[in-house]
C-alpha positions as CSV (number, residue, x, y, z in Angstrom):
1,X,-12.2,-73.6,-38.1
2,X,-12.1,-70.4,-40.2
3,X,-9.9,-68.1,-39.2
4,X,-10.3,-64.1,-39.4
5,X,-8.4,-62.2,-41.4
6,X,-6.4,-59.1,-40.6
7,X,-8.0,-56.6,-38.6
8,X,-8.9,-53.0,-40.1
9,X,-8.9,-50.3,-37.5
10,X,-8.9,-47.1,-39.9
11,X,-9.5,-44.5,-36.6
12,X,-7.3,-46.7,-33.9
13,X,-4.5,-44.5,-34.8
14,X,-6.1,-41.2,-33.0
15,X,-6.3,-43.5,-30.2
16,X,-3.0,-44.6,-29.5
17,X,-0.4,-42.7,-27.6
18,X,3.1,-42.1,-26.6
19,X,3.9,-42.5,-23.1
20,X,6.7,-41.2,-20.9
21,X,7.3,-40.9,-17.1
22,X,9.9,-39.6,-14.8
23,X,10.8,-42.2,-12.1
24,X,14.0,-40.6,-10.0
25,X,14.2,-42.7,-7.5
26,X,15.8,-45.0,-9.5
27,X,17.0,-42.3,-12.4
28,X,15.2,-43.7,-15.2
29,X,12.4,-42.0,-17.7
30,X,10.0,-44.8,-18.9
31,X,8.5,-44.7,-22.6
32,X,6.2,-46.8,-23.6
33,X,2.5,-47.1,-25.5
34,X,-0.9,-46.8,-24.4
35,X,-4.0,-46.1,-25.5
36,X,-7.7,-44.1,-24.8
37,X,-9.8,-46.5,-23.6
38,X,-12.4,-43.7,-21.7
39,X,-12.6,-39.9,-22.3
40,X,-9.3,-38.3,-21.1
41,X,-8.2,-42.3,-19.9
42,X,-5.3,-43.5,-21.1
43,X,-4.6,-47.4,-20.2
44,X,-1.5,-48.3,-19.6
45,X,0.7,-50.9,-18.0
46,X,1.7,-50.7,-14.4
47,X,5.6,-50.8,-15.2
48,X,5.6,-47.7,-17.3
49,X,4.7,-45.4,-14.4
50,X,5.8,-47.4,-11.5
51,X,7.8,-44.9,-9.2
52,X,6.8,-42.0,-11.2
53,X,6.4,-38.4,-9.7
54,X,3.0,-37.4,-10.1
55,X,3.6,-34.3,-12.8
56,X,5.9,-36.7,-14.8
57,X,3.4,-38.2,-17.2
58,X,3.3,-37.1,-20.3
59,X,0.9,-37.9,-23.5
60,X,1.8,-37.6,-27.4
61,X,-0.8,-38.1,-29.4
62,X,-0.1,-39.1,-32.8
63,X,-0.4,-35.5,-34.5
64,X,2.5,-34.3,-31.6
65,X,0.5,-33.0,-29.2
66,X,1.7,-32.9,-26.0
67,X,-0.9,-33.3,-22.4
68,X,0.0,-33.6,-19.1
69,X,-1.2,-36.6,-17.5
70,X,-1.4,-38.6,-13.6
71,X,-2.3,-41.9,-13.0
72,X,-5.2,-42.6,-11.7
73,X,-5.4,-46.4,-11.2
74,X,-2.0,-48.5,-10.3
75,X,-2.5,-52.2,-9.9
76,X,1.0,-53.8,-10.0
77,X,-0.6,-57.3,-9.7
78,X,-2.1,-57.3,-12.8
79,X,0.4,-54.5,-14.7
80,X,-2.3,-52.0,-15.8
81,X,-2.4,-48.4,-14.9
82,X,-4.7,-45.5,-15.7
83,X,-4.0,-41.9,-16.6
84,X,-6.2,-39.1,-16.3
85,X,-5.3,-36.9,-19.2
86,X,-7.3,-33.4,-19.0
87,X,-8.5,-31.8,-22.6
88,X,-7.0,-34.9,-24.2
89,X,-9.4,-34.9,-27.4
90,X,-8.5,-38.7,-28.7
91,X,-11.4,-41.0,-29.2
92,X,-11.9,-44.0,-26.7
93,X,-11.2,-47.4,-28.1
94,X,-13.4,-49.9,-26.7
95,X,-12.3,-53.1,-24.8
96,X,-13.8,-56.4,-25.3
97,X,-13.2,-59.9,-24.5
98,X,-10.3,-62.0,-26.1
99,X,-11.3,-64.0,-28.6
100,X,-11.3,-67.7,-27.1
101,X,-10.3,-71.1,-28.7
102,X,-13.0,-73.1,-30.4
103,X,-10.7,-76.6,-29.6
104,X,-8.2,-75.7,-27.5
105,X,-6.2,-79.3,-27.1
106,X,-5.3,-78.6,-30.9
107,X,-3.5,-75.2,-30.6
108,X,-4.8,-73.4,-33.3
109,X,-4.7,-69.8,-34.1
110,X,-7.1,-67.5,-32.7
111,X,-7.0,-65.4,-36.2
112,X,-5.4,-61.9,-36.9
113,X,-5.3,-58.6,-34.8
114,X,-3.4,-55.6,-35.7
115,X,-0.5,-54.1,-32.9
116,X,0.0,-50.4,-32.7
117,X,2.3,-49.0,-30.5
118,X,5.9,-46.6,-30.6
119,X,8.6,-48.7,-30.8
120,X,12.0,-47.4,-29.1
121,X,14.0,-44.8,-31.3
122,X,10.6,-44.9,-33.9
123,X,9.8,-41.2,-34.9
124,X,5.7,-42.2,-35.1
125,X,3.3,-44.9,-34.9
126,X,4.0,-48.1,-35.6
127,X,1.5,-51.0,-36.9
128,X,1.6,-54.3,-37.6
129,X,-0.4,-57.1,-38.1
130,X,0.1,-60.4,-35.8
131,X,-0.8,-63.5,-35.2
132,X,-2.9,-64.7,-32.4
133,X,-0.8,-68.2,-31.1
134,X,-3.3,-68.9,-28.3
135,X,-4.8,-67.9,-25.3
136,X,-3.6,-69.2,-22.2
137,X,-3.3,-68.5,-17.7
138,X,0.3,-67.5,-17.3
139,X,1.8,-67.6,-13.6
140,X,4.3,-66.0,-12.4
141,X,5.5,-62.8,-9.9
142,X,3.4,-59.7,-9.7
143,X,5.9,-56.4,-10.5
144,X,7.6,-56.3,-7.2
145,X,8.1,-59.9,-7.1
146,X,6.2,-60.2,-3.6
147,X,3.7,-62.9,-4.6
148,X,2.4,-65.1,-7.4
149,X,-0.5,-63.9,-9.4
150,X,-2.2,-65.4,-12.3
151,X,-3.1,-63.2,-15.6
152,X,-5.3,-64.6,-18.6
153,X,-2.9,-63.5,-21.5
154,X,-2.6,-63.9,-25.4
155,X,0.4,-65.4,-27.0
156,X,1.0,-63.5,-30.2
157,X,3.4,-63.6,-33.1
158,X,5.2,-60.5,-33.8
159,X,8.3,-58.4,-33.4
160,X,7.9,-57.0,-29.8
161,X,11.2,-54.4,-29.5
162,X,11.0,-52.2,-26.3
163,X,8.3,-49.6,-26.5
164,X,5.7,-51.5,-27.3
165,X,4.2,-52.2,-23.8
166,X,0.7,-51.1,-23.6
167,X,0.3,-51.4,-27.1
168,X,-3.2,-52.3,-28.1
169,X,-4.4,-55.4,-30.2
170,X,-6.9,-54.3,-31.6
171,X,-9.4,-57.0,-33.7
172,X,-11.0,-56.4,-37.1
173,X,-14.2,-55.0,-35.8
174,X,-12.1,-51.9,-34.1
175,X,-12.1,-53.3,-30.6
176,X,-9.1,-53.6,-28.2
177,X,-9.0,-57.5,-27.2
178,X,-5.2,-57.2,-25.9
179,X,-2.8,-54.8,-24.1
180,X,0.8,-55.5,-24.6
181,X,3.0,-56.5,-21.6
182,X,5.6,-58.7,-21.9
183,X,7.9,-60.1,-24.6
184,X,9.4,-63.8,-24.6
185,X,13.0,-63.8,-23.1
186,X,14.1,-66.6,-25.8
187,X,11.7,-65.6,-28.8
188,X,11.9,-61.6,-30.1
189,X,9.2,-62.8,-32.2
190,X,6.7,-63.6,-29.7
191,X,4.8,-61.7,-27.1
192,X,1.9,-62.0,-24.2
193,X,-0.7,-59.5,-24.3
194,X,-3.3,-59.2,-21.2
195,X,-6.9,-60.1,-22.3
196,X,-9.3,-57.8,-22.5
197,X,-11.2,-58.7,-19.0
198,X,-7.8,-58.2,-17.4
199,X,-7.9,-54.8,-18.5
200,X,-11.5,-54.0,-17.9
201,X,-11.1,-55.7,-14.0
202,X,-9.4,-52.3,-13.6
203,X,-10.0,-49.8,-16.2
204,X,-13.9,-50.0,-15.1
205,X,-13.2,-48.5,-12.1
206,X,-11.4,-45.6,-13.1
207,X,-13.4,-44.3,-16.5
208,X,-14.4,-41.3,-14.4
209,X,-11.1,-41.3,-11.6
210,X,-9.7,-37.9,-11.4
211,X,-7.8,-37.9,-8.1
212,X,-3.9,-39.4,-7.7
213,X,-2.7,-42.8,-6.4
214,X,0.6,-43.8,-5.9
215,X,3.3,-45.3,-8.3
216,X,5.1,-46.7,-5.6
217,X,8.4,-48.0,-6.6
218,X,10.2,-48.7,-9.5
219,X,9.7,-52.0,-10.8
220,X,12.1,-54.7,-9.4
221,X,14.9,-55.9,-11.6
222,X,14.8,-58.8,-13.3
């Protein structure tokens, strides 16, 4: 089977933002990554904003622009979130399937996408390519560990420092097939990315959201 190579997203930099959010009822301000999916949208994982005051969101684009943001969309079963982000002029990325495996009893690489996200203590964008291990239905808690839930995810290659969730993958036609959300607790090189049609189960219902939900708590410790 052929794989692709290395994705080329020339204009997926515009895209991609810094996210930060004020959570006081546990005394922590979240950053992360995320990334225009919709006009003024910005997808996100649930995590980053969970138990965040609703005038806490903020949005960097990559030429240091600063908008204030509120989320729009919270599904902590999944781990995505939506911000609405007023005048924000970054173009929408578009979200697409994950690419699926051809023979999947032989493991082999789903090919190349490129990870862009703001690493912790990183003064800009960050990009690297990685490699797509496999695709694959991972169980496990939801974010306030009240249930078990079951998320289509991609295994990836790649160093996945803090900072990095809601990082895109984006594929060499330009398209987000992945969103960042967790890292392996025994491998820093390897990470699990949400498929696209996890995202779009949520982000289709908010491309037009304007009005606030709650963040409810901050996520449970581990």
């Amino acid at each position: 089977m052929a794989v692709p190579g290395p994705a080329q997203a020339p204009d997926g930099e515009r895209s991609v933002v810094h996210v930060t959010a004020l959570a006081p009822s546990c005394s922590k301000t979240f950053k992360g990554t995320g990334f225009v999916y919709a006009p003024q949208r910005v997808v996100t994982t649930a995590h980053l904003v969970a138990g965040a005051v609703p005038v806490s969101p903020l949005v960097t684009t990559a030429d240091g622009k600063v908008y204030e943001g509120r989320v729009v969309a919270f599904d902590p079963d999944v781990d995505v979130a939506v911000l609405y982000v007023p005048k924000l002029p970054a173009p929408p990325l578009r979200i697409t399937a994950a690419p699926k495996p051809l023979l999947p009893i032989l493991r082999l690489p789903l090919g190349e996408a490129l990870l862009l996200g703001h690493r912790k203590g990183a003064t800009r964008l960050e990009t690297q390519s990685v490699v797509l291990e496999g695709r694959l239905e991972a169980q496990g808690p939801n974010l306030y560990k009240e249930g078990e839930v079951s998320r289509m995810v991609l295994e990836f290659s790649a160093d996945t420092s803090e900072g990095l969730s809601g990082a895109p993958l984006i594929d060499e036609e330009g398209a987000v097939i992945g969103m960042v959300f967790a890292a392996s607790i025994h491998d820093p090189e390897r990470g699990y990315a949400l498929v696209g049609e996890e995202l779009l189960a949520v982000t289709d219902g908010a491309a037009d959201a304007t009005e606030y939900v709650s963040t409810q708590r901050c996520k449970t410790a581990d």
